[in-house]
Backbone as CSV, one residue per row, in Angstrom:
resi,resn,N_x,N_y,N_z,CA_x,CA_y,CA_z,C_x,C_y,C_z
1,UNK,-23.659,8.397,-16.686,-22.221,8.527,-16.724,-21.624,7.734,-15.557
2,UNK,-20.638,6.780,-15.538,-19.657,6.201,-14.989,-18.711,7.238,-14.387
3,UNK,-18.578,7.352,-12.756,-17.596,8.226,-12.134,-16.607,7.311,-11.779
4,UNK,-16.775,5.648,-11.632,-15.858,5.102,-10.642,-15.479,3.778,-11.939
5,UNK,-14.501,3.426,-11.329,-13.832,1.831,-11.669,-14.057,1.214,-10.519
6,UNK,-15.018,-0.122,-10.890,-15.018,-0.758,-9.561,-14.942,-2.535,-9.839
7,UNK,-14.732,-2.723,-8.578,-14.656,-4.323,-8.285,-15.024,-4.805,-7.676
8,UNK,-15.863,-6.197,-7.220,-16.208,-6.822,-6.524,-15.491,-8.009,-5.642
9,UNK,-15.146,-8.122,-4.472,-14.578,-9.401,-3.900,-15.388,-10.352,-2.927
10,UNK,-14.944,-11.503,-2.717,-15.564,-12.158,-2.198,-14.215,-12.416,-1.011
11,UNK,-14.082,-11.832,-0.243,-12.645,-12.019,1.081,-12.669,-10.970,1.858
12,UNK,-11.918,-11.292,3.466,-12.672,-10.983,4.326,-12.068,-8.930,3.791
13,UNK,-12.040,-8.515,4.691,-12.390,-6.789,4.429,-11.209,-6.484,4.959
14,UNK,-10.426,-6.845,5.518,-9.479,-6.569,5.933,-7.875,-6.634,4.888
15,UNK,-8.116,-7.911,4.553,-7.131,-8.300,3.706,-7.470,-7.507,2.238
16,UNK,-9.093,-6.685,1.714,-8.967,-6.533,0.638,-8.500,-5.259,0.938
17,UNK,-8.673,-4.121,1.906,-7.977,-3.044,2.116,-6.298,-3.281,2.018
18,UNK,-5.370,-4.164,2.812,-4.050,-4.490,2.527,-4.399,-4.282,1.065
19,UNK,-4.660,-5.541,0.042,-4.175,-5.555,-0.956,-4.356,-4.401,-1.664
20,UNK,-5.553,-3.625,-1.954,-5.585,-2.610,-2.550,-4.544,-1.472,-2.111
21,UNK,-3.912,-1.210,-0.518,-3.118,-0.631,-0.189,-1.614,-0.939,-0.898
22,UNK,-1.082,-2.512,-1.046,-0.064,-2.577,-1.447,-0.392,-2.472,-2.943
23,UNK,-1.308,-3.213,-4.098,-1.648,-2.597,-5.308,-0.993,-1.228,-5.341
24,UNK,-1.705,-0.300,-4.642,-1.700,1.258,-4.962,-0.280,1.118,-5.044
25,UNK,0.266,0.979,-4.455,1.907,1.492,-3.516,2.941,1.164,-5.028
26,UNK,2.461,-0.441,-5.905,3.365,-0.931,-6.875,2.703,0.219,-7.765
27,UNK,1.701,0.899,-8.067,1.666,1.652,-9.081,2.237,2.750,-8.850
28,UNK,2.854,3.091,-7.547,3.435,4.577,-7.487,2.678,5.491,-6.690
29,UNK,1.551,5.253,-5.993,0.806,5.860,-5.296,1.242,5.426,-3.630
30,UNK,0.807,6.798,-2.632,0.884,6.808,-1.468,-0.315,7.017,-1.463
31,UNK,-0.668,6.433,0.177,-1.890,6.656,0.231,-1.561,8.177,1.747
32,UNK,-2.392,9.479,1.035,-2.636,10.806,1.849,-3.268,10.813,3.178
33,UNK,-4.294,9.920,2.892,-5.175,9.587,4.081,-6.093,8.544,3.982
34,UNK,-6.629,8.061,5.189,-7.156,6.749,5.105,-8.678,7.224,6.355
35,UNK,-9.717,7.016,5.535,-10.681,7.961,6.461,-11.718,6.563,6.689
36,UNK,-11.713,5.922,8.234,-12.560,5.189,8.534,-14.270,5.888,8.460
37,UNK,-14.656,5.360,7.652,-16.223,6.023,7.716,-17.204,5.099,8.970
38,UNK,-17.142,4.297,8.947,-17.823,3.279,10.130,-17.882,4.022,11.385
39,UNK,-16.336,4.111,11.825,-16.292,4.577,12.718,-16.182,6.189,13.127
40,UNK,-16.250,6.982,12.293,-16.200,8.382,12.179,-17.644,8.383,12.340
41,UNK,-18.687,7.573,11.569,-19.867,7.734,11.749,-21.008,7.396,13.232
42,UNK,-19.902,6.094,14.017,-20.219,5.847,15.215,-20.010,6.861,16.238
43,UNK,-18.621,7.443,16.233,-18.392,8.549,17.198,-19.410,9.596,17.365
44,UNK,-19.680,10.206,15.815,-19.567,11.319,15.999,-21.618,11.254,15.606
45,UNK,-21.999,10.374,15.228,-23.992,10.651,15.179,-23.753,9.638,15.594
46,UNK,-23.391,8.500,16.232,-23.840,6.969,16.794,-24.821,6.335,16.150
47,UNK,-24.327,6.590,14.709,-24.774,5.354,13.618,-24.199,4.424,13.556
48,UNK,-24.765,3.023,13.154,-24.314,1.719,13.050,-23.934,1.475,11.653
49,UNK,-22.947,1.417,10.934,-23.019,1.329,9.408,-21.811,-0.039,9.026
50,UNK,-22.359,-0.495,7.803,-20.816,-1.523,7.491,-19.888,-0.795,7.528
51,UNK,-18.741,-1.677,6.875,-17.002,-1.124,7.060,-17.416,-0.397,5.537
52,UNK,-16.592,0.492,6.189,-16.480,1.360,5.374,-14.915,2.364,5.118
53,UNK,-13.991,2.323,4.384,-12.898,3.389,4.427,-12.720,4.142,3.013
54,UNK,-12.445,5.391,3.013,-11.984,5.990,1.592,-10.281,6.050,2.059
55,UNK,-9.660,5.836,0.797,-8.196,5.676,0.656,-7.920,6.762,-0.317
56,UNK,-7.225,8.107,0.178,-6.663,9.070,-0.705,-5.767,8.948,-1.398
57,UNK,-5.160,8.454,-2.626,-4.441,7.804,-3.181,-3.551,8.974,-4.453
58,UNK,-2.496,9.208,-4.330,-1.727,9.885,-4.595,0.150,9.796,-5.429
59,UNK,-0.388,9.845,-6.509,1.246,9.862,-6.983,1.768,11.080,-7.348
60,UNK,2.431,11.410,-6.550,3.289,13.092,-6.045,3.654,13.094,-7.639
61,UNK,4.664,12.691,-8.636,4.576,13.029,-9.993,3.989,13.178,-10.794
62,UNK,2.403,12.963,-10.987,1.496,12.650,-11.919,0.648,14.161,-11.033
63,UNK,0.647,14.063,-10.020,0.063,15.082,-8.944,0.881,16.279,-9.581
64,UNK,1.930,16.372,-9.424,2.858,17.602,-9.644,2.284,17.537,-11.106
65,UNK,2.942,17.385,-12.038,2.356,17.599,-13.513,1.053,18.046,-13.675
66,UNK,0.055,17.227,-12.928,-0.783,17.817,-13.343,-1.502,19.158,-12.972
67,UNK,-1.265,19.358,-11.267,-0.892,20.901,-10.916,-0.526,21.911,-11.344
68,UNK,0.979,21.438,-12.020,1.528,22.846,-12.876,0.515,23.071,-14.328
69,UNK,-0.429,22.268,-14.692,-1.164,22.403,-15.921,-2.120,23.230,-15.241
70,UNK,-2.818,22.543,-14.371,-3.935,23.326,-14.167,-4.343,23.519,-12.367
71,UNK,-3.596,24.689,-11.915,-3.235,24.787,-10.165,-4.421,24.468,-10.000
72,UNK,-5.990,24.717,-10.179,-7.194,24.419,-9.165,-7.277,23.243,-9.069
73,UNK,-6.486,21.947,-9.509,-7.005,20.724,-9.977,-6.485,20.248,-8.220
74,UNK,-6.167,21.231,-7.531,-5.848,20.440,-6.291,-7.208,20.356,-5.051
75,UNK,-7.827,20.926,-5.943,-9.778,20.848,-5.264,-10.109,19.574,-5.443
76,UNK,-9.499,18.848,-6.435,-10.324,17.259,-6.910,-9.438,16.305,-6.228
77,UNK,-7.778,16.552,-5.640,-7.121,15.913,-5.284,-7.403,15.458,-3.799
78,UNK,-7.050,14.365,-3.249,-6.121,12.616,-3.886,-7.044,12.637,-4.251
79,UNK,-7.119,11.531,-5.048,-8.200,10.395,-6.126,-8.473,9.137,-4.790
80,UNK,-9.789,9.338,-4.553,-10.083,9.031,-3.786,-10.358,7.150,-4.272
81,UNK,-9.877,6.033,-3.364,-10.620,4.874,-3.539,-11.167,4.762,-2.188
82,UNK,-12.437,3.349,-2.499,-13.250,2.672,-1.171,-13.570,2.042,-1.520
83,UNK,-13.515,1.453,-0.250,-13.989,0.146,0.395,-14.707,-0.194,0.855
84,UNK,-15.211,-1.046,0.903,-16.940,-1.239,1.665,-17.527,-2.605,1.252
85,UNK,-18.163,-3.033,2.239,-19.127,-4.054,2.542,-20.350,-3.873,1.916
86,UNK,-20.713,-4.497,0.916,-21.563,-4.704,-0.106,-22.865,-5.531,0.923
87,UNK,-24.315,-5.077,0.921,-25.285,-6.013,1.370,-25.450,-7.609,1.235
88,UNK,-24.713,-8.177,0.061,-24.497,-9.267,0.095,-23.218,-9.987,0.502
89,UNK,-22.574,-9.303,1.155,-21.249,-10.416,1.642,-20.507,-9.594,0.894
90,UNK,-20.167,-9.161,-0.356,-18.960,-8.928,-0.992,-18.503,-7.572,-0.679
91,UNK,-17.526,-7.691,-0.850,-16.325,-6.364,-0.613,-16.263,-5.820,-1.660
92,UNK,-16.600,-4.034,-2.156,-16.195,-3.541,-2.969,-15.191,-2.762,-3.058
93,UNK,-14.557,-2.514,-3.919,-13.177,-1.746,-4.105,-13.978,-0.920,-5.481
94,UNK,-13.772,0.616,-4.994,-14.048,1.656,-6.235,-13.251,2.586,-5.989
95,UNK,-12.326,3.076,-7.346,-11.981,4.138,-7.264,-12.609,5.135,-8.176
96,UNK,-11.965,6.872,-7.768,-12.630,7.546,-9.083,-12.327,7.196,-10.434
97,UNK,-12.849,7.534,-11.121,-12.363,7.405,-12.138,-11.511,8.918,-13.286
98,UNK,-10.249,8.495,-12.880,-9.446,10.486,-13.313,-9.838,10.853,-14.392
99,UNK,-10.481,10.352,-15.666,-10.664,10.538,-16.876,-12.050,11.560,-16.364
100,UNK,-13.031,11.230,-16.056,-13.794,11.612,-15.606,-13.894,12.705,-15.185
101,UNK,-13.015,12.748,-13.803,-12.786,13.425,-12.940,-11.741,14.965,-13.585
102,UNK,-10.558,14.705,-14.131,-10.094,15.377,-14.463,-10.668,16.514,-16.049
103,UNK,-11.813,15.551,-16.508,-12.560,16.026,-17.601,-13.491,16.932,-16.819
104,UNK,-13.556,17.737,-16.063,-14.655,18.605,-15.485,-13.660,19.918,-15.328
105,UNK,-12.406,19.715,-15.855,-11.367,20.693,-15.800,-11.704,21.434,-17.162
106,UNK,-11.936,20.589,-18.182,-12.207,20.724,-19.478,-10.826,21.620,-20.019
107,UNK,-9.697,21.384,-19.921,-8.127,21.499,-19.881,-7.660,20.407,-20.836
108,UNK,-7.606,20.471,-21.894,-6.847,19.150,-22.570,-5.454,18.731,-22.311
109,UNK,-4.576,20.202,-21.634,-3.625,19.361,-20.864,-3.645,18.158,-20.279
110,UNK,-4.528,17.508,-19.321,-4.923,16.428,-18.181,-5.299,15.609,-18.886
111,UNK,-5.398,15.782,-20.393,-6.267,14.204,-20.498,-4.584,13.548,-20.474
112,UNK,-4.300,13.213,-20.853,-2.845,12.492,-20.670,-2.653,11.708,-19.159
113,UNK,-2.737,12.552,-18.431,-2.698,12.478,-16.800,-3.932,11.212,-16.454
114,UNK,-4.989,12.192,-17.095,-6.070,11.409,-16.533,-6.385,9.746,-16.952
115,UNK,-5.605,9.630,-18.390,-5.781,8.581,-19.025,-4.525,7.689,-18.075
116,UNK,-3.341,8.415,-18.078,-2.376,7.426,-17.247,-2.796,7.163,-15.661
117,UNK,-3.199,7.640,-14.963,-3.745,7.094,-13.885,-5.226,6.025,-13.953
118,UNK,-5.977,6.471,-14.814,-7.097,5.393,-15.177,-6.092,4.574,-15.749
119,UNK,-5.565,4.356,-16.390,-4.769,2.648,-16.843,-3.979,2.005,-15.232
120,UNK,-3.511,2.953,-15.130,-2.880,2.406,-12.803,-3.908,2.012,-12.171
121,UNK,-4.930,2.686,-11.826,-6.187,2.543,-11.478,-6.891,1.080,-11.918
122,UNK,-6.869,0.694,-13.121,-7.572,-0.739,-14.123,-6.478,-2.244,-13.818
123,UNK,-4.758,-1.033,-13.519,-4.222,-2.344,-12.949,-4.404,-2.607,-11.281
124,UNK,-4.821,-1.836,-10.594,-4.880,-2.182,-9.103,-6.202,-2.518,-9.263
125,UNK,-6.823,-2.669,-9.598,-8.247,-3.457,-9.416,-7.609,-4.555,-9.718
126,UNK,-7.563,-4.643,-10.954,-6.669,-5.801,-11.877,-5.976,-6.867,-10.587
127,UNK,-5.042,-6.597,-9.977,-4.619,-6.822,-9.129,-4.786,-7.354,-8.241
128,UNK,-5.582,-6.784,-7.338,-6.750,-7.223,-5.920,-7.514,-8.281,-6.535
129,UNK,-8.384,-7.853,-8.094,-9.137,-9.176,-7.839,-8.578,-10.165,-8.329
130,UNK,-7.238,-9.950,-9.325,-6.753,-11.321,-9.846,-5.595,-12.323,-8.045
131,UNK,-5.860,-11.636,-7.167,-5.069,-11.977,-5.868,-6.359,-12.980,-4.900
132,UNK,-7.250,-12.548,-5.146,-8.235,-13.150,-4.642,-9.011,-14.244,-4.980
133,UNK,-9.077,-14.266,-6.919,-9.778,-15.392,-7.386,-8.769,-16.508,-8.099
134,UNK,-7.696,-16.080,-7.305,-6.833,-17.000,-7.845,-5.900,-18.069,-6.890
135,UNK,-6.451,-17.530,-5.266,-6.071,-17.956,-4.188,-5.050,-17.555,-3.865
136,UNK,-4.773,-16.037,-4.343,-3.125,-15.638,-3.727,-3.480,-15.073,-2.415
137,UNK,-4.500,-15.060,-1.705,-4.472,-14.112,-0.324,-4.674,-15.478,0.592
């Protein structure tokens, strides 16, 4: 089973976090929190690891709706994306995937929800990598 939508880039790590940040933002999403793993992991066991960040990604209307369907669904919330340095050079961008995710509710309310954020989700990938292999960054 497939949990994530993902993408591959070839650009530096910095700029693919921006873009996926502004992506998110045109689909209607804030991002909740932004959790450096690299360095959370240096502080705190003084491991050496690539870049690494998860991006909590959140659209307060699609969030609300789907709350009032089913209140525990705020255990699975934000919909987490990341970032990360792939062993070969490339930058990945994965998010969850809500269809998925929201299918463990087993609530047929959410599929609606879950299907409209997986189509937001297919355009911010969409996005990032059509920005990158097309020389827009």
């Amino acid at each position: 089973m497939t949990y994530t939508i993902t993408t591959r880039i070839d650009a530096p790590f910095d700029d693919v976090v921006a873009a996926v940040t502004t992506a998110l933002e045109d689909e209607g999403f804030g991002l909740l929190c932004d959790i450096d793993v690299q360095t959370t992991l240096k502080e705190k066991l003084d491991v050496e690891t690539d870049r690494y960040r998860i991006l909590g990604a959140c659209n307060p209307p699609l969030a609300h709706e789907g709350l009032t369907a089913e209140p525990d669904l705020g255990a699975l919330l934000p919909c987490n994306v990341v970032v990360y340095e792939a062993d070969n050079g490339d930058i990945v961008v994965s998010a969850v995937d809500p269809q998925q995710l929201v299918g463990i509710t087993e609530n047929p309310e959410l599929d609606d929800i879950g299907t409209e954020v997986h189509d937001r989700f297919e355009r911010v990938l969409g996005a990032v990598d059509e920005q990158f292999t097309t020389g827009g960054a």
